[in-house]
C-alpha atoms as one frame of an Amber mdcrd trajectory, in Angstrom:
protein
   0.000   0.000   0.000   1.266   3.462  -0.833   0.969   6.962   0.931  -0.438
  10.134  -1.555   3.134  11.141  -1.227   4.589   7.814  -2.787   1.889   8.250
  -5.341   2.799  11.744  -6.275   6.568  10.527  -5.656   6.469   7.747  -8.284
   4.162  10.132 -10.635   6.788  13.274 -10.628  10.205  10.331 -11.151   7.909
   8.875 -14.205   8.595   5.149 -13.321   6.656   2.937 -15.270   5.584  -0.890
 -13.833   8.398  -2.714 -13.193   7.622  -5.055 -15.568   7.181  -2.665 -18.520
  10.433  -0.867 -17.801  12.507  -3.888 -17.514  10.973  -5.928 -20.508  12.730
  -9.112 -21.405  15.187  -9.255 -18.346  16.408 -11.748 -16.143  15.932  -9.696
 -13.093  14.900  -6.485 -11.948  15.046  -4.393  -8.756  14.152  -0.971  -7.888
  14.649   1.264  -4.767  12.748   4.533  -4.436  14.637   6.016  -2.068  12.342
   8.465   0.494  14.787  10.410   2.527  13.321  13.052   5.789  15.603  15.884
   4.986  16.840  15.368   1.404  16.003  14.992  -2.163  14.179  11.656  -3.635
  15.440  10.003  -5.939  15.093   5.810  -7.265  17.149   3.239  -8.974  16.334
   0.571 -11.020  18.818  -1.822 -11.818  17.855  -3.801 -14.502  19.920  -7.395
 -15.099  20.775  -8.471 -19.026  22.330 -11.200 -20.468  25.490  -9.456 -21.405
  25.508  -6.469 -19.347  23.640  -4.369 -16.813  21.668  -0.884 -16.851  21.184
   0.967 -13.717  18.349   3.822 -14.135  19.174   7.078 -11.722  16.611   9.150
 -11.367  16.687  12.116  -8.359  14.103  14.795  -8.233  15.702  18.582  -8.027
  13.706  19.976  -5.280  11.906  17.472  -2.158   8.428  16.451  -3.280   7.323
  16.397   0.185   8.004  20.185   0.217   6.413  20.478  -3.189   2.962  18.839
  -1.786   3.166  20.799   1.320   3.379  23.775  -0.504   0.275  22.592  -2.838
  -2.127  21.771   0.332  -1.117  25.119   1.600   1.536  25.250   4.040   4.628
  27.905   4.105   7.348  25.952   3.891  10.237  26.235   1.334  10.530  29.194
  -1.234   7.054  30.525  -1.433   7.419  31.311  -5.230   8.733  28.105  -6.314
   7.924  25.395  -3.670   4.216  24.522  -5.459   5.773  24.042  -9.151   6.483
  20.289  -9.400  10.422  19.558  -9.443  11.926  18.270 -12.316  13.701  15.071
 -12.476  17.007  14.178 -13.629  17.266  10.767 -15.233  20.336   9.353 -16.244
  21.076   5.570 -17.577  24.288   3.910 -17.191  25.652   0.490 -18.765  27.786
  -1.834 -15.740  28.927  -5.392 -15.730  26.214  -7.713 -14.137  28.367  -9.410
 -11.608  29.001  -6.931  -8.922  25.292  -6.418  -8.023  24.264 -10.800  -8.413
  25.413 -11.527  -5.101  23.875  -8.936  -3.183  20.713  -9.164  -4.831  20.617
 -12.844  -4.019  21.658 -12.793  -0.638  18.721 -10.025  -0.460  15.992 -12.413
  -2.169  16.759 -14.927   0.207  16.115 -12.896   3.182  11.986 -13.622   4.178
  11.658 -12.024   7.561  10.116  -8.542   7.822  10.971  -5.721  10.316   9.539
  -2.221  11.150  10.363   0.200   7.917   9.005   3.118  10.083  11.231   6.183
  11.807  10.952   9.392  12.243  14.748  10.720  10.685  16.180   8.866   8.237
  15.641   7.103   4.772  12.845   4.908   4.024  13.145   2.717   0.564  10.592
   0.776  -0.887  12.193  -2.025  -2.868  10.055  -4.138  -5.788  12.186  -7.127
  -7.129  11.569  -9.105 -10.305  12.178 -11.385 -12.991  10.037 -10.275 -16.303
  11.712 -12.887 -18.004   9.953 -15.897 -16.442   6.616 -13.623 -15.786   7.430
 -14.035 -12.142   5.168 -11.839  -9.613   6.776  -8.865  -8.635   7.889  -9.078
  -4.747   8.191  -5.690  -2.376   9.871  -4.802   1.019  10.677  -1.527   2.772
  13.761  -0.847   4.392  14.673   1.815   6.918  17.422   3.584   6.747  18.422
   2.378  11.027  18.274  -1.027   9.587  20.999  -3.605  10.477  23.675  -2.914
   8.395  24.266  -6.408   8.347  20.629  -7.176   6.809  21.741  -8.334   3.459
  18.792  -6.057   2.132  20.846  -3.361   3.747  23.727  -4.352   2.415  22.424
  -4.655  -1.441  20.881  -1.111  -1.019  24.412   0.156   0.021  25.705  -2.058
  -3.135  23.265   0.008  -5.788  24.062   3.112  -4.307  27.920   3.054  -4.389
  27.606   0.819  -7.798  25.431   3.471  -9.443  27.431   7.089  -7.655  30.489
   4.925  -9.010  29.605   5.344 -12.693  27.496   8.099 -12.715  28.339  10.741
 -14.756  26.171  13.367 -14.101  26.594  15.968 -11.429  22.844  16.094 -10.559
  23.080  12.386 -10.501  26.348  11.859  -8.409  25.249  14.695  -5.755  21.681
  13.396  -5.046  23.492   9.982  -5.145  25.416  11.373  -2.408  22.778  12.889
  -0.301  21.042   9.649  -0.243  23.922   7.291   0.438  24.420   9.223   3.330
  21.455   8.170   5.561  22.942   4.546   4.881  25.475   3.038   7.287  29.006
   1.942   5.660
């Protein structure tokens, strides 16, 4: 289930169904990352025969600013706070091996904890394989989570993976921000 702000989230970083983005691909996963006091942003790493593509996408302003301003509130710049932030979506090409064993020690994981705080990063995280037609699976993740939760650890993996090739500036900063609420 998803929040009007994950809605509108999802709506302003244009990210299709998994399954449509990642057509024909042996795996899929994608982490919208929700930070408290930073930018949003969401990566989709999508798993190829031959290689790898990882989609960045980070917003330029907060959303959650944007639809405060919108229901009325005073908070950010007054005069530019209730236009919707652009996104900056960038696509980079990286060898499929770093990222398999993370994302399968992740997959194996089936216990659930609390995804709730009040500072930090939450990340919704959809997995799948459009290639077989296999259901899409979801998890959330907070940011306070063990570091040793493979999940945890396969976040931390896409991050660094994607702010290693990124080429952008908008990419590699938000990339940054976002990393940042993650433990080493």
């Amino acid at each position: 289930m998803t929040t009007a702000y994950e809605d509108a989230l999802r709506r302003i970083l244009d990210l299709p169904p998994l399954e449509l983005e990642a057509a024909g691909a042996l795996r899929v996963v994608r982490c919208v990352l929700m930070p408290s006091f930073h930018r949003e942003g969401a990566l989709t790493w999508i798993e190829r025969d031959d290689a790898s593509e990882v989609i960045v996408r980070i917003v330029q302003r907060p959303v959650a600013v944007h639809l405060a301003a919108v229901r009325g509130s005073e908070v950010g710049d007054p005069i530019t706070a209730w236009i919707e932030p652009g996104v900056s979506t960038e696509r980079l090409t990286i060898a499929s091996r770093p990222m398999r064993a993370a994302i399968d020690e992740a997959v194996a994981v089936t216990t659930t904890r609390s995804a709730l705080g009040l500072d930090g990063m939450s990340v919704a995280v959809e997995l799948g394989e459009p290639r077989r037609s296999a259901p899409v699976e979801s998890f959330r993740l907070w940011s306070g989570t063990d570091q040793h939760d493979p999940r945890h650890r396969m976040i931390v993996a896409m991050l660094d993976t994607a702010l290693e090739h990124a080429r952008w500036d908008a990419s590699r900063d938000g990339l940054r921000d976002l990393r940042g609420y993650l433990a080493p």
